[in-house]
N, C-alpha and C positions, 0 to 999 in steps of 0.2 A: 644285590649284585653278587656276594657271593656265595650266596645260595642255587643259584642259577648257575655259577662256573662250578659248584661241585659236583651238581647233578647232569653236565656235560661232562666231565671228566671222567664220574663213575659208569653213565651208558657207554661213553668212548673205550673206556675196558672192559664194559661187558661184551660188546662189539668186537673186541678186540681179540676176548678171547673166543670169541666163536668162530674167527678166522683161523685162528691154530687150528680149533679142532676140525675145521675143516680140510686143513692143508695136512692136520696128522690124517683122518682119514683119505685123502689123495694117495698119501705114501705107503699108507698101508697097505689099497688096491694094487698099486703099482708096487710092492713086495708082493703082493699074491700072484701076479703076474709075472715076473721076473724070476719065483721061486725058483722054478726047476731048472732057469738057465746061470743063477748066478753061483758060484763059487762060494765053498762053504766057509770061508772065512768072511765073503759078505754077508751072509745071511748070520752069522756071530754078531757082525759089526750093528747092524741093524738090528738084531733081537738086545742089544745092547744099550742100542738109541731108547729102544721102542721101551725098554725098564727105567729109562734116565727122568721121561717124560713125569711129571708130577700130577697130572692131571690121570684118574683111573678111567684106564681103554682097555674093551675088550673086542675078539672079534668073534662074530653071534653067527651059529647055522640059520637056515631057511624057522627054525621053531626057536632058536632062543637058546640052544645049548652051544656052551663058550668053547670055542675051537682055541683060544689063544687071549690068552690076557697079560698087561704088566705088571710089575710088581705091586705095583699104587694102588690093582684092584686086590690086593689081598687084606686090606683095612674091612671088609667086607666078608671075608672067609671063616666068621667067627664059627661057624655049624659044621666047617667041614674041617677033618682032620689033617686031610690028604690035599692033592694037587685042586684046583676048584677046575681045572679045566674038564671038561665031560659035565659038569654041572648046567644046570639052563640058570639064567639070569635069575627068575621070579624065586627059584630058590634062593637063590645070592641074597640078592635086595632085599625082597618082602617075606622069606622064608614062608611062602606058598606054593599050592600044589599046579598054580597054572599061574598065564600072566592076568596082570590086576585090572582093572576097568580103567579105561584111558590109558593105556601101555602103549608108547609111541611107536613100540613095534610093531604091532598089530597095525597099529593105525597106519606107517610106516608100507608095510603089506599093500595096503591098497591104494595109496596115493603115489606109491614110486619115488620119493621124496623125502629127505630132511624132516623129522617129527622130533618134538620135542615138549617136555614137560617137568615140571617143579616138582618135588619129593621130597618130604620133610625126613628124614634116617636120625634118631639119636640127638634130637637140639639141633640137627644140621639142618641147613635147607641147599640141595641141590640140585643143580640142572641138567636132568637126563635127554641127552639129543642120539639119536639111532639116524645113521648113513645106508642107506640099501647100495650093494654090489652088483654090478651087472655082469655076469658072461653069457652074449650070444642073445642078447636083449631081457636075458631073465637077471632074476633076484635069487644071485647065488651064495649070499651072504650077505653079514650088516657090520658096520662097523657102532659099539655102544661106547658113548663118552660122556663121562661125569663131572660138571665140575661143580665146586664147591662154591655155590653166591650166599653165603651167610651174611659175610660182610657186608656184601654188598644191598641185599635186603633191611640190613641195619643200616646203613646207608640213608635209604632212600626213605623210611619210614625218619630216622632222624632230620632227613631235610624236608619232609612234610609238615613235622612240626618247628622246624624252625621260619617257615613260609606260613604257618597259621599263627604263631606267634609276630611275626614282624604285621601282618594285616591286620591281629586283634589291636596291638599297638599304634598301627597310622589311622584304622579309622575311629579311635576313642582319643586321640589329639585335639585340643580345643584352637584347630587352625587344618591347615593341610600342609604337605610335603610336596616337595616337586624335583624336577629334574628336566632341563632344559639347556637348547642350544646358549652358545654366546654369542648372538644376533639383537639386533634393533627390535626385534619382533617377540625378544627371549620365547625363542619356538619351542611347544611344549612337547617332551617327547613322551612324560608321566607325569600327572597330578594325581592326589587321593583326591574322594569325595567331597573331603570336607572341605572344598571351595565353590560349592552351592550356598552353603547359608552364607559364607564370608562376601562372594559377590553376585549370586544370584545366576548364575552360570555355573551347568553342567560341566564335569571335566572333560566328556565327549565333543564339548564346543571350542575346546583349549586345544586336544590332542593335533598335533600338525596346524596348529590356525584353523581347524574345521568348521566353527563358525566367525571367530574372531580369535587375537592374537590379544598375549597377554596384558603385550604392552597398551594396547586398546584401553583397558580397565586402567591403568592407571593416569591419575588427574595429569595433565597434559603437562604444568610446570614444575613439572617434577620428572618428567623421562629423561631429558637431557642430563641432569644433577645424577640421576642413579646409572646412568649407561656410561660416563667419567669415572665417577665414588667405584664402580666393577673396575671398571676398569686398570684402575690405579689398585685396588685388593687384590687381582690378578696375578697383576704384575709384581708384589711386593711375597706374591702367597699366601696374603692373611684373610681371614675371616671378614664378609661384608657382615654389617651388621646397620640397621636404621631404619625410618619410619619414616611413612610417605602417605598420600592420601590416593584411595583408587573411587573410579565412578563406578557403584551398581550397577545392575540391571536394570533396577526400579530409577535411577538416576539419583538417588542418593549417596552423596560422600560419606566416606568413613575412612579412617586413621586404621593402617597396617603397622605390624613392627614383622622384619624381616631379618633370617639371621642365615647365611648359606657360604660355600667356597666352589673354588673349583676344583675340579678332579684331575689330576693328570696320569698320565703314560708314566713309562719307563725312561722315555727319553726328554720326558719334558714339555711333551703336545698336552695342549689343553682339548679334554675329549669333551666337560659337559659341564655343568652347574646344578648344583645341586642344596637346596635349600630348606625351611621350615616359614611360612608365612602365619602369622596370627590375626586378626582384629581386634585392636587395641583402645578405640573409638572414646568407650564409656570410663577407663582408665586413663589416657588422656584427660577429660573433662572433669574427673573426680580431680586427678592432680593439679590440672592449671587453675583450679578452685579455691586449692587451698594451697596452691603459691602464691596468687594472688591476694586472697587474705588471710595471710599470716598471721599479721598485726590483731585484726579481728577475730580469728581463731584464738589466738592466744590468750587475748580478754575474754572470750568468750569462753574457755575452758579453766581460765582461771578465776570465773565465777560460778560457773556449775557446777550442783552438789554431785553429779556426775565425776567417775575417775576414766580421766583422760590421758593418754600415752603414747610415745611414740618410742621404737627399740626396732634396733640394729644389729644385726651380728650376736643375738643372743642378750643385748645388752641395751638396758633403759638409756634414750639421748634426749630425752623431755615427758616430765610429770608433773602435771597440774597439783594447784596446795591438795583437791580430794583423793590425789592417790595418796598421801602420805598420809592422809585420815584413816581412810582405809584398808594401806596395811601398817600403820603404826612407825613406819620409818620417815626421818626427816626424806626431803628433796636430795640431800648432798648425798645420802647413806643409799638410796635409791639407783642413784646413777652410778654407783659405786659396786652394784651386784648385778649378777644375772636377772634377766625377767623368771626364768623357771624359780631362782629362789623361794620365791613367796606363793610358789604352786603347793598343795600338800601332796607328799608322795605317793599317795591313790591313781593322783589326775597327771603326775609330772611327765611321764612319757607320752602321753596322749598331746598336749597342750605344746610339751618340745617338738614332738613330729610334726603334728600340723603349724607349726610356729615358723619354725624350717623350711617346712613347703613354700607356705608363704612370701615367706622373703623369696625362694627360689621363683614367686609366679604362678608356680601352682595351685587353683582353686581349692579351698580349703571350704567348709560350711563355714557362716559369715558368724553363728550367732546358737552358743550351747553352753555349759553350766557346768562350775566345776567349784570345787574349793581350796582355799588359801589358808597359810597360816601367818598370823600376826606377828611382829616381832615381838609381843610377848607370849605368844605360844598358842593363843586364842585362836580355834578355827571357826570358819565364814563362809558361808556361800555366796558366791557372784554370779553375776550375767553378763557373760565376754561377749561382745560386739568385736569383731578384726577388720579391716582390710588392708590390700597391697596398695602400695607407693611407690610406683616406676623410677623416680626417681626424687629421695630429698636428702637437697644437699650433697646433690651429686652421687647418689648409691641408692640403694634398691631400699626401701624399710616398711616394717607392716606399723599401722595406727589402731591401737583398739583403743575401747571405754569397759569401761566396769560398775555395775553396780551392785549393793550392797541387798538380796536379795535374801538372806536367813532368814528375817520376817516373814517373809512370801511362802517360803519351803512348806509350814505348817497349812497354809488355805489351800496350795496344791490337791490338796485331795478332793476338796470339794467343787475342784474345776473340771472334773475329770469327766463328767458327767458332757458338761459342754464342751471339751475338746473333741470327745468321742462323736460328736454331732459336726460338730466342724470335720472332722478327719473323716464322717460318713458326706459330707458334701462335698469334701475336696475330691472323693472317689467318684462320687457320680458328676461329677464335671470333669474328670480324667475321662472318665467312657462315654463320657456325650464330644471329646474331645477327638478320643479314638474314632467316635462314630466320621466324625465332621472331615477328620483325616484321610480314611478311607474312602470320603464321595471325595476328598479332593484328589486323590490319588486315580479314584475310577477317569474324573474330569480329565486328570493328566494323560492318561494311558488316552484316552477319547481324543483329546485334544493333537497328541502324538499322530493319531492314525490321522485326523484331517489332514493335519500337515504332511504326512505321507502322501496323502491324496491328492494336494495341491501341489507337492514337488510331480507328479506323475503327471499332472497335468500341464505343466511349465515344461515339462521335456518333450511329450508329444507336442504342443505348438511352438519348439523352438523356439522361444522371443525369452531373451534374457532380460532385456528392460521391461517386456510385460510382467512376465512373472514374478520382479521384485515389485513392482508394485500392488500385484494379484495379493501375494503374501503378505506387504507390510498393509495394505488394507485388509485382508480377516483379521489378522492378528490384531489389528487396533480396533474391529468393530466387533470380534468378542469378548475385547477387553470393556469396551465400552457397555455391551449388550450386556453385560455380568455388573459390573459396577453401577450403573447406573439406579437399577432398582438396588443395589445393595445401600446406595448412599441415601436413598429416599428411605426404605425400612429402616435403616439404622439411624438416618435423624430425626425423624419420628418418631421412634420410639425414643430417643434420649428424651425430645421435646416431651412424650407424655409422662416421661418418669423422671426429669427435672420441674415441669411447669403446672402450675392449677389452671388447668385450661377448663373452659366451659363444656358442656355437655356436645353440642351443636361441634366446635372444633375437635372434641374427643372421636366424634362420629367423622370426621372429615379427616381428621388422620389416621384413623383405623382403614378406612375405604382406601386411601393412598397405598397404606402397608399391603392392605392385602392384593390390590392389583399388582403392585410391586413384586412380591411373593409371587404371585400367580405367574408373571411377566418372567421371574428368574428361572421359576419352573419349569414353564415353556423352553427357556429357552437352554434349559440343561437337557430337558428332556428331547429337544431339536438334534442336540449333539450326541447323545444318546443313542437315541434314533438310526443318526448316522453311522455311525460302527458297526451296528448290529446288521445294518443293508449292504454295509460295504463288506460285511463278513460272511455274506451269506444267510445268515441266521434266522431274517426277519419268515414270520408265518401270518398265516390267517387263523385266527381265531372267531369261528361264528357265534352270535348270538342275539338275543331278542332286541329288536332297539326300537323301540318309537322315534323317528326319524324328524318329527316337526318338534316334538321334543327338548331333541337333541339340539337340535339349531336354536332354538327360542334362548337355553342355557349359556351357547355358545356366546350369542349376541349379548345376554343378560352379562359375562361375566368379561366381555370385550368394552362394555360402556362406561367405566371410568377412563380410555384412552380417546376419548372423542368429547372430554368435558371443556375443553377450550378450543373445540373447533367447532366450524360451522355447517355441521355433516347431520344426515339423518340415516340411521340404520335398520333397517327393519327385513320381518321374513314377506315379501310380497305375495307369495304364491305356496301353498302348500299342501301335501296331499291328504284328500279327503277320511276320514275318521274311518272306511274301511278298507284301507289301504295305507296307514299310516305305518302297524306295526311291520316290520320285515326282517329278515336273517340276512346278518351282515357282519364284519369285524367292526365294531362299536369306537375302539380306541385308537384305530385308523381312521376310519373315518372321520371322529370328532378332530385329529389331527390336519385332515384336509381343508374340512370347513373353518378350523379357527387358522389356519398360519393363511388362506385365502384371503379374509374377512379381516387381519392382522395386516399383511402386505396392503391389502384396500385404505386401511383407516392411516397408515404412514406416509403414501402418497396422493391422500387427498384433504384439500384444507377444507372446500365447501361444497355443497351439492346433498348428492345422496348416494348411500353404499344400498344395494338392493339384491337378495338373494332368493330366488326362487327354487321351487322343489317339484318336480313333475315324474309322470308314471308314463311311458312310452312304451307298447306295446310288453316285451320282457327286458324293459331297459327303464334303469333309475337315472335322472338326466339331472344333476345342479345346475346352477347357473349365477355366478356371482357377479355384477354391473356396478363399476365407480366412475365420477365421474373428478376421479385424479388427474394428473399430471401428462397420463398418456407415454406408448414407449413407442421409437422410430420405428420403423417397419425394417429398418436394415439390421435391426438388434433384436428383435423379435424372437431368431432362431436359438440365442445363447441363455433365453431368460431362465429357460429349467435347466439351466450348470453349475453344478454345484461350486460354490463358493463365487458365483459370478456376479456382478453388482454394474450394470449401465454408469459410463462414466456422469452419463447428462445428470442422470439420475442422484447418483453418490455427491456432485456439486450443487446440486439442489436440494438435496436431504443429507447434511453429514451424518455418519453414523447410522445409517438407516435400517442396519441390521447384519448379519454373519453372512448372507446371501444363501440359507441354507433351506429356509422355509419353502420355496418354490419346488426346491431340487428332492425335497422331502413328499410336497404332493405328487411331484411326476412319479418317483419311485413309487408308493402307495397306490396311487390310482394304476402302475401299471402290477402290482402286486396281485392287488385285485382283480385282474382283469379285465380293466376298464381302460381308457382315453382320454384326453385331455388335450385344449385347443385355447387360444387365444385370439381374441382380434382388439386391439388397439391402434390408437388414433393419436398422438401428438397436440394437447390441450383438451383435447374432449374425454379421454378416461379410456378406461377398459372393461373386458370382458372375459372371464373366465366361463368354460364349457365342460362340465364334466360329464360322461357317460359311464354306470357303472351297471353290473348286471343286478336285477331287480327279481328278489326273492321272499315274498309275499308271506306271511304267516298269521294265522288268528290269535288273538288276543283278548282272551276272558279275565286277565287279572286287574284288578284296581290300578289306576296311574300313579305314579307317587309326583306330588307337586308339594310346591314348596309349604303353601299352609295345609299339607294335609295334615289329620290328629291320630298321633300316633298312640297305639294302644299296648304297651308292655306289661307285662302279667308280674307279679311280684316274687318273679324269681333270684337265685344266686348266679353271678357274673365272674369268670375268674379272669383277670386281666395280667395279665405276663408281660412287664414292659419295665428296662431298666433307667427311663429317663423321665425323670421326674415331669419337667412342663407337658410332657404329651401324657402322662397318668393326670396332673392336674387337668388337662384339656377335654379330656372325655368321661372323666367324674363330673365337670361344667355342664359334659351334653345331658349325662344321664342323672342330673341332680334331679331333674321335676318328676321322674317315674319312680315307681316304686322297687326298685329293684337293687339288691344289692349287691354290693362292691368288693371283691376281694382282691389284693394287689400280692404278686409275686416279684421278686426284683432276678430273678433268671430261671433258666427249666429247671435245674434241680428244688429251687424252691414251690415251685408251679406244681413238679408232682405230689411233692409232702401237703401245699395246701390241699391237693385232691383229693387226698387221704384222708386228710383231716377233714373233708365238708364234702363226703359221697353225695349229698343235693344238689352239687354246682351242676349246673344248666345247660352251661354254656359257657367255653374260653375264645376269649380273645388273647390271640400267642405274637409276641414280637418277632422277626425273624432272628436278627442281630442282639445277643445277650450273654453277658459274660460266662464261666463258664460249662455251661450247655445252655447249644441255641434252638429255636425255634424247631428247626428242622430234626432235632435229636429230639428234644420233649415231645414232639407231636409222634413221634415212632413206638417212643418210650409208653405215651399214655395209651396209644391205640393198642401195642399188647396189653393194656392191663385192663381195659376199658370197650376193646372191642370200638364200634361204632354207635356207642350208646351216646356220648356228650359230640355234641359237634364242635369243630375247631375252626375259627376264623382267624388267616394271617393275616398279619400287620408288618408292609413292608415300604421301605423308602428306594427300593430297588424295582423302577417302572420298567421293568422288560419281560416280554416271554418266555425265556427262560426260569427266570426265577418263579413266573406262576406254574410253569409243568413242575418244579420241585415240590411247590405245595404243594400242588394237587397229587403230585406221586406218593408223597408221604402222609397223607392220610387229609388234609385239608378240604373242607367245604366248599371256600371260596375264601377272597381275602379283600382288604382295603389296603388302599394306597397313601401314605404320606405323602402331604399333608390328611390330614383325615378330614372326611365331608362329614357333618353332623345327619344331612337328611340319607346320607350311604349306608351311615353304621346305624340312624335308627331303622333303619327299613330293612335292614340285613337283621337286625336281633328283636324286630316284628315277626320277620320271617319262621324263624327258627327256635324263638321263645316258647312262639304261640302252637307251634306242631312238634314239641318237646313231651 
């Protein structure tokens, strides 16, 4: 707040003073104009004014030589001996032989106008502004005015950093700040950040009630009690201060503690509220734990050979018999000195300041090593355990333990070995951590633009009551569409790494996982998708595809979602072996065919799903036939809209999906240049029709199918990848050939391995790697390497954009995360064997 009224106040005098100077060049013109008729005792009175002015004025011919200055501009006449007048300005100022580059005069010259610019003279910083004169519509003269904004630059760079200082400060707060009406609504007019992880809501959704109002989040019996408790703090002028429970996002409760006042006027209006919110949740629960057992705490610490404690205000207010063991002082003699006392004075500032913190609330490390002296003088190493106590016995106190650790000190060394291993896995679960953050962040940014999309489509059909329920149904059926395989891969997998299951269930939960997996995929990759069409972005990429293929795969990897129905899938029609291969976008169109054949398998329990593949004249014709559930014919025209889902529909399949797969084949096929047509029927099923243009090409290379035998020559492999399970993953593929393995954990190590093993073959490059990535190494190696080793990328980033990067910077080709075993051995068949 008042950093924002300084930097008003000081523009308002910079403002302010540019009006003088304006109004001094008025007077001046209007003196040039009045000269020859006024009386010479006014033109004294005036050449008197014009010397009083503190601000250095002169007044400049048609070039720049000073006809008339005041005395202010003689702070500048250090060159000349005599009058400066007859002088030209560029002499004055810059002691040059002409004027300087960007000289507002010149500039001035052509614009007919007010020019003006900054000049640093001597540690000063100045504001040089030039006034052009007019007689008879020309530029008969200028008026040059100086004035001196030092301070005011200091000014302004000092409240720059007091505004990066107050923002470092609120958003490294383990809570958020705010600022809000005194209304029922406490309408927000500022929150920081940090009330996303507190309640799970952006502060953009706070500001003005923009999606909900504060009070919203707090648990319901508790508004009334905190809108009195203000009220009554208001009125008395004192500090609110208390804890209350708010509801999530997620719908979860959690415990705030809240400490704020109000702000007033000069005369006593109340303008705002202004407070610090924390989540207090886990500290609550530690506390009422051991208010609760006391008694058993206390037996329980005055049996263990652990040293137990609790201090206050600097000062021991309970010690277990093993603190007096180990430090040598009775229990009386204990509660009688400081806790720092029996610090030795190496650790004692370190141990007082974060001790200090402590009691103050502030997060301290819970758990670090330091040493004591005995009260006979004997020093000791321990191991401090601390934490805060919001409240015992009425005041704020920290609880640590200690244990008696100098024995331990000497095997230290021989642990170091294994900590280094630990502290090397805690790093690579940090960056597999980072990696995970970044797709959820990509998800978020995706997720954002849908919902752009859906509010854009709620204003064009004007229906308010439609469009909340448009919106709270995607939102719950992407929430649904994303958890659901999350919750099947995740208890699956506990199941197989809790339980000794059989071979036959190992195999049955594996298939679950990976359809699962596959199902998440999709449907990241749906949303994906999305953005990139809505952005313009999306392209055609051609390339070779066997076409019956393709679908045969499609089907193969759709057939876990039809094991408990009563459906049969198959390709019915397909084109003949010399017409099978064509030129086509491959990963579009596998997109049409599986979210078709996906839509099919959701709305039908029994029958048959039937997909045909035909050659019409220069036209490629699909044809997908279910005999689902069927859509009305009056609903027909809305089924390719995006985010749109048939009511009949959604009440007969909850959850049936995002509504986005439909809207992803109509863009696609019209992408392609192709069309798309439906005809359904109400109980009897549907029909999808595609028509795409049909681009025929020969095909001499071998097919790759699933049992073919792959033949890899006993070459070196360098693999560039800094996550551990996906290096385990594809040492797995390539454990039965003979080829070897070299592992880099980022590019800079990837070139020194290339260095070191001039035989390597062939790399496989990660995109995303700590520091230098994929896209730097593969630029790096091609100057040093030319295009001797080929480079395949490895990317979790399924979009077009990121394959034109690889391929710009030196790339083969690449594989997609997850990795297909039968992809990458056919790609390092490829490329081994014509190395």
């Amino acid at each position: 707040m008042n950093i924002n009224n300084n930097m008003i106040m000081n523009y308002f005098f910079l403002v302010l003073s540019f009006i003088i100077g304006l109004l001094l060049g008025a007077g001046i013109i209007f003196y040039y104009y009045k000269k020859r008729k006024c009386p010479k005792q006014e033109l004294q009175n005036w050449q008197e004014t014009f010397d009083a002015i503190s601000d250095p004025i002169a007044i400049l011919d048609i070039d720049g030589k000073i006809l008339q200055a005041n005395k202010a501009m003689e702070v500048f006449k250090s060159n000349f001996q005599n009058e400066i007048v007859g002088h030209y300005c560029f002499e004055l100022m810059h002691h040059t032989k002409d004027h300087i580059e960007g000289c507002p005069l010149v500039r001035s010259k052509k614009s007919h106008q007010r020019e003006e610019t900054e000049l640093k003279i001597k540690n000063k910083v100045y504001l040089v502004s030039v006034d052009p004169i007019f007689n008879h519509n020309k530029i008969s003269r200028f008026v040059h005015i100086i004035k001196d904004i030092t301070h005011l630059n200091k000014l302004k760079i000092e409240m720059e950093e007091e505004k990066r200082k107050f923002e470092t400060l609120v958003n490294n707060l383990p809570g958020f700040v705010y600022r809000c009406a005194n209304d029922k609504d406490w309408t927000m007019a500022y929150i920081s950040e940090g009330c996303y992880a507190i309640t799970g809501y952006t502060s953009d959704d706070f500001i003005n009630n923009k999606t909900l109002s504060f009070n919203d989040v707090i648990a319901e019996e508790y508004r009334d009690f905190l809108w009195e408790r203000w009220q009554k703090k208001l009125a008395q002028r004192e500090y609110f201060e208390g804890e209350y429970e708010i509801v999530k996002k997620s719908g979860e409760r959690r415990w705030v503690w809240e400490r704020g006042q109000g702000v007033f006027d000069e005369k006593g209006n109340l303008l705002f509220l202004e407070g610090f919110i924390t989540d207090i949740t886990d500290k609550n629960i530690i506390f009422n734990a051991l208010q609760e057992s006391e008694e058993k705490f206390k037996a329980l610490s005055d049996s263990t050979t652990a040293s137990i404690f609790i201090y206050q205000n600097d000062k021991f207010i309970y010690c277990n018999p093993a603190t007096s063991d180990l430090t040598g002082y009775t229990t009386e003699e204990l509660l009688n000195i400081n806790f720092w006392d029996v610090v030795h004075p190496d650790y004692k500032e370190l141990v007082k300041e974060r001790g200090r913190m402590r009691l103050k609330g502030i997060p301290q490390p819970p758990n670090y090593d330091f040493k004591i002296v005995r009260k006979n003088g004997e020093e000791r190493w321990i191991k401090f355990s601390a934490g805060y106590l919001t409240n015992y016995k009425g005041k704020p106190a920290a609880i640590g333990t200690a244990i008696d650790i100098t024995d331990l000190i000497d095997i230290q060394s021989k642990l170091q070995e294994t900590i280094a291993q630990l502290e090397e896995g805690e790093r690579l679960l940090k960056q597999q951590n980072e990696e995970y953050q970044s797709l959820n962040e990509e998800l978020s940014q995706n997720n954002q633009h849908i919902l752009k999309l859906n509010e854009e489509l709620i204003k064009a059909k004007n229906k308010a009551e439609a469009s909340d329920r448009l919106k709270t149904s995607f939102l719950n059926n992407i929430s649904h569409e994303i958890r659901t395989p999350l919750n099947a891969i995740l208890g699956f997998t506990d199941l197989l790494s809790k339980r000794n299951v059989s071979a036959e269930k190992s195999a049955q939960y594996l298939s679950i996982i990976k359809a699962s997996g596959n199902h998440l995929l999709n449907v990241i990759t749906n949303i994906i998708n999305v953005a990139t069409i809505e952005a313009g972005e999306e392209k055609i990429y051609y390339q070779k595809t066997n076409i019956n293929q393709l679908i045969q795969h499609i089907i193969q990897s759709l057939s876990p979602l039809i094991t408990n129905k009563k459906i049969n899938i198959q390709l019915t029609e397909w084109l003949p072996d010399d017409k099978k291969w064509i030129l086509t976008d491959e990963t579009k169109l596998q997109q049409i065919v599986s979210n078709l054949l996906t839509n099919a398998i959701k709305f039908t329990e029994e029958g048959y799903i039937h997909i045909k593949v035909k050659q019409q004249d220069q036209q490629l014709i699909l044809n997908v036939k279910d005999t689902g559930i069927g859509i009305d014919e009056s609903l027909q025209p809305y089924i390719f809209e995006r985010f749109m889902q048939v009511e009949e529909i959604a009440k007969k399949h909850p959850h049936s999906g995002m509504g986005l797969g439909l809207s992803l084949v109509k863009s696609y096929v019209t992408i392609m240049g192709g069309t798309i047509s439906l005809n359904s029927k109400v109980g009897v099923g549907s029909e999808f029709n595609i028509v795409l243009p049909y681009l025929p090409i020969d095909n001499k290379e071998e097919q790759i199918i699933n049992n073919k035998i792959f033949n890899l020559p006993n070459k070196k492999i360098l693999l560039a990848e800094d996550t551990q399970t996906n290096i385990d993953l594809i040492k797995e593929i390539l454990a039965p050939f003979p080829v070897s393995l070299i592992i880099a954990m980022d590019g800079i190590e990837a070139i020194q391995k290339l260095k070191e093993n001039p035989d390597i073959a062939l790399i496989l490059m990660d995109i995303k790697m700590p520091r230098m990535d994929g896209y730097q190494a593969c630029e790096e190696i091609k100057k040093i390497l030319s295009d001797k080793v080929p480079i395949i990328g490895l990317t979790a980033y399924a979009n077009e954009q990121e394959y034109e990067k690889m391929n710009k910077c030196g790339m083969e080709t690449y594989l997609t995360k997850p990795v297909n075993a039968i992809q990458l051995l056919s790609i390092l068949e490829k490329y081994l064997n014509h190395s």
